[in-house]
N, C-alpha and C positions, 0 to 999 in steps of 0.2 A: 196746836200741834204744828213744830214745822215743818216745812216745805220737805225737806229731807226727810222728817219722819213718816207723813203723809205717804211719801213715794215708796216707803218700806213697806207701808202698809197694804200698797197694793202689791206691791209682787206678792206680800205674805199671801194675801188675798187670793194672787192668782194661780198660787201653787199648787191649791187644791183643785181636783179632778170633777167633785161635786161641786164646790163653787162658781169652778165655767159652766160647768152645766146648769146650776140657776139662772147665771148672767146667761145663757144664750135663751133659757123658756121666757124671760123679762123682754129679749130682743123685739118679740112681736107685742110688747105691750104690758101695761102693770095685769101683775094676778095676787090673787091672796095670799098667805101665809097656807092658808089650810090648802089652794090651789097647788100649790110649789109643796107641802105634804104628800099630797097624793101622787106628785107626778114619782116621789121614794118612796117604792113597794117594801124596801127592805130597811127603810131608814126610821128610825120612830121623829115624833115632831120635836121633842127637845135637840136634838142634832142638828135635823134645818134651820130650826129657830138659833143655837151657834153655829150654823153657818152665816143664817142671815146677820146674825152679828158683827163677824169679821169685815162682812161684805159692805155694810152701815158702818162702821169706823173705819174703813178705808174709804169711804166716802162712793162707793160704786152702786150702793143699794139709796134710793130714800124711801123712809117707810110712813104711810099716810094712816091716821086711824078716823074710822065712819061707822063709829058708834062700836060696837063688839068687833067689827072685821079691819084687819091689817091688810091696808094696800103696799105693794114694792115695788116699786118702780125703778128702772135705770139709770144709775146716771154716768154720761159717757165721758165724762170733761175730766175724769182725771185718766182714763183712758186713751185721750187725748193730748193729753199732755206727757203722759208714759212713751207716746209714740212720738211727740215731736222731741222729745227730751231724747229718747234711746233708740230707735225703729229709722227714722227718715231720716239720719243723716249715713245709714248704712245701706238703707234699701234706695237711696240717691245714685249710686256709680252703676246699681244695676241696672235702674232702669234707664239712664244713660249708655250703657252699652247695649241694653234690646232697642232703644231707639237709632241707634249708631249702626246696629245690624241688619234692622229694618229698615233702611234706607240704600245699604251697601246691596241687598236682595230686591231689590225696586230698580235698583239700578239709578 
């Protein structure tokens, strides 16, 4: 996949509502397939398991197996790179002007 496609994939990835919501329960650490089930009262398991999907080909999920149980784990490095690519060269003059403010109030 290229580098362009890759990057589609993640906004695909992150356009969904339930999908940041898995990526932030991963936050504190890998859980299970069945763990990330439970936390969707309303969701049956074949819908997480295609969410976890989308999430695994855009490269932001890795999935570990240990015998019958599905580990998922985070991965932040294309997230990382979504930010240094689109995010930090916008959120740069902002935070140059709070620093430029914060200095002018210091006196």
């Amino acid at each position: 996949m290229s580098r362009k496609d890759l990057q589609s994939a993640v906004f695909k990835a992150l356009a969904d509502d339930r999908r940041r919501e898995i990526l932030d329960l991963l936050k504190d650490g890998p859980k299970t397939t069945g763990e990330l089930c439970g936390w969707f009262k309303r969701v049956d398991r074949c819908t997480v398991m295609l969410h976890l999907g989308v999430l695994e080909a855009a490269g932001l999920v890795i999935a570990k197996r240990e015998g019958r149980v599905r580990w998922n784990y985070l991965n932040v490095v294309p997230l990382q790179e979504i930010y240094d690519r689109w995010i930090s060269q916008y959120a740069r003059p902002s935070v140059e002007l709070l620093v430029r403010l914060k200095r002018g109030l210091e006196g």
